[in-house]
C-alpha positions in Angstrom: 0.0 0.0 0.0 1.7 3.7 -1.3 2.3 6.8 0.6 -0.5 9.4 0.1 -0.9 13.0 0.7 -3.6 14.7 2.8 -5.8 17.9 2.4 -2.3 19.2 4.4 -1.1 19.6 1.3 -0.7 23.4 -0.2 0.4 22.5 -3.8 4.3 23.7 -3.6 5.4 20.4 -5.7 8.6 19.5 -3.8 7.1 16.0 -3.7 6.8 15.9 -7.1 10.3 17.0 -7.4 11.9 14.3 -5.3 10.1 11.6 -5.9 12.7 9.1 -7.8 9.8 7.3 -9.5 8.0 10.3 -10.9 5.1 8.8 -9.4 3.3 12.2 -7.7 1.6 14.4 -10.0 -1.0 17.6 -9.2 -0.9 21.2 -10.4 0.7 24.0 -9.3 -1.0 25.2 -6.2 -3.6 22.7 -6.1 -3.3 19.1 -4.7 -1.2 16.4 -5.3 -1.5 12.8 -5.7 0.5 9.3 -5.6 0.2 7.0 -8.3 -0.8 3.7 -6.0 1.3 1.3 -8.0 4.3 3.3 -8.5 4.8 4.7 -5.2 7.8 2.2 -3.6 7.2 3.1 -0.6 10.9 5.4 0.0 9.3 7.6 2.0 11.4 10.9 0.3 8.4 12.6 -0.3 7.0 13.4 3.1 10.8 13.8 4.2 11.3 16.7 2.4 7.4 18.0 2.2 7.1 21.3 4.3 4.2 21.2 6.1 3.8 17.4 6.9 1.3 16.4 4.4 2.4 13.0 3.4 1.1 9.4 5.4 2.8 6.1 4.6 0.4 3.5 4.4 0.0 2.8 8.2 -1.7 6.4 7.9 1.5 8.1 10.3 2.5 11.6 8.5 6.2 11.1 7.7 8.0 14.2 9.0 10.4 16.8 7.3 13.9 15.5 8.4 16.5 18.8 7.7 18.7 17.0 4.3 21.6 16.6 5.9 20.3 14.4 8.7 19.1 11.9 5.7 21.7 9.4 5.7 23.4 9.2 2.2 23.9 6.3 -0.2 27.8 5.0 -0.3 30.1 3.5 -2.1 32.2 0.2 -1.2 35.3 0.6 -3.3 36.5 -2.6 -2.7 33.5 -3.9 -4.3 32.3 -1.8 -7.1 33.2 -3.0 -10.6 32.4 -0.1 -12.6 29.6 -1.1 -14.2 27.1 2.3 -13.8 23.8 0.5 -13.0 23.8 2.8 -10.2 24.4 5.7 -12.6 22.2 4.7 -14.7 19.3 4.3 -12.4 19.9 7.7 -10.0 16.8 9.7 -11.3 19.0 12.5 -9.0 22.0 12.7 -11.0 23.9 12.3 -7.8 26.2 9.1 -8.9 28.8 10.0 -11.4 31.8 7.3 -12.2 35.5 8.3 -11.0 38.8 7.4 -11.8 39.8 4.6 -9.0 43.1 6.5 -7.6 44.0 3.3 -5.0 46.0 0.8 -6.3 44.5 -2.1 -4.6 41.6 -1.5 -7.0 44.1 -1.0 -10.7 41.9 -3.4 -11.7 39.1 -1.1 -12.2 39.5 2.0 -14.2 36.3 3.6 -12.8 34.3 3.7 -9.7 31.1 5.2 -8.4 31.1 8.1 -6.8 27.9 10.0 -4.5 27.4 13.4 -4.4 26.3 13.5 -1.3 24.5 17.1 -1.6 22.7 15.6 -4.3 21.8 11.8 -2.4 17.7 11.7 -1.2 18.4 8.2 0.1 16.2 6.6 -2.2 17.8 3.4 -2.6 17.4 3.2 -6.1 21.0 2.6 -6.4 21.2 -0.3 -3.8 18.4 -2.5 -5.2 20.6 -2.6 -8.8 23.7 -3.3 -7.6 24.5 -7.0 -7.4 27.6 -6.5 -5.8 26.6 -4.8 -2.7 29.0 -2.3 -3.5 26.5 0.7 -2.4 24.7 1.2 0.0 22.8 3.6 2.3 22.7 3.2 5.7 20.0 2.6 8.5 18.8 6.2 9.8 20.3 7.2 13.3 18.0 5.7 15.9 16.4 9.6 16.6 15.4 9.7 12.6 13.9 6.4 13.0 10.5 7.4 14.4 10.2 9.7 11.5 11.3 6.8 9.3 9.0 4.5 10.2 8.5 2.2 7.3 12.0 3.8 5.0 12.4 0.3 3.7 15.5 -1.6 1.6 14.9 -2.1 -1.6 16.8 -5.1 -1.6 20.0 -5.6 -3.5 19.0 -7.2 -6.9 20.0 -10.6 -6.4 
């Protein structure tokens, strides 16, 4: 069951700006809505909406968390391979590739890289790759009541 958003709502479209799925729509000003069977349940929405107006599907409002409390998807540079899955997914733009400057990974000539100013902790990136190689860690324990139901995407195996 999707995320939804209440008569809170006052139309600014920053939900429809973060959402990684493209899956909230409305007009400017007027209310917004969730597409049911798009919405993956992230919960980035209602963390950056304003003024509270977003339930997960247990009906609790998710609350705004200031970005840089959001924890931030990373990379395991032992483990990426280079293969921009992550890239490719990011609907943010936030994962670029990078020349791999250790020498324990010459076997690689690029590796991912997070801008973290850029990271809404999606997960998108996690649930492609197969080699566990990024990830984005659990939410402090104080952002966890307002990340009730922030769930892993899994990791595409």
């Amino acid at each position: 069951m999707p995320h939804f958003i209440t008569d809170k709502c006052i139309g600014c479209s920053v939900c429809e700006i973060k959402c990684p799925t493209n899956t909230i729509w409305g007009e400017s000003k007027g209310q917004y809505y969730i597409h049911p069977e798009r919405c993956i349940d992230c919960s980035v929405c209602g963390i950056y909406c304003p003024v509270d107006a977003i339930q997960n599907q247990h009906g609790t409002f998710i609350n705004r968390i200031k970005p840089k409390d959001i924890p931030k998807a990373q990379v395991i540079k032992d483990l990426c391979t280079g293969c921009e899955f992550c890239v490719d997914i990011c609907p943010f733009e936030c994962i670029r590739m990078i020349d791999a400057d250790d020498e324990t990974l010459a076997n690689h000539y690029k590796i991912a890289f997070v801008d973290k100013n850029k990271c809404v902790a999606c997960r998108l990136c996690e649930s492609v790759c197969d080699k566990d190689a990024i990830v984005v860690p659990e939410a402090p324990t104080q952002l966890k009541t307002y990340l009730p139901d922030f769930v892993v995407m899994g990791t595409g195996r």
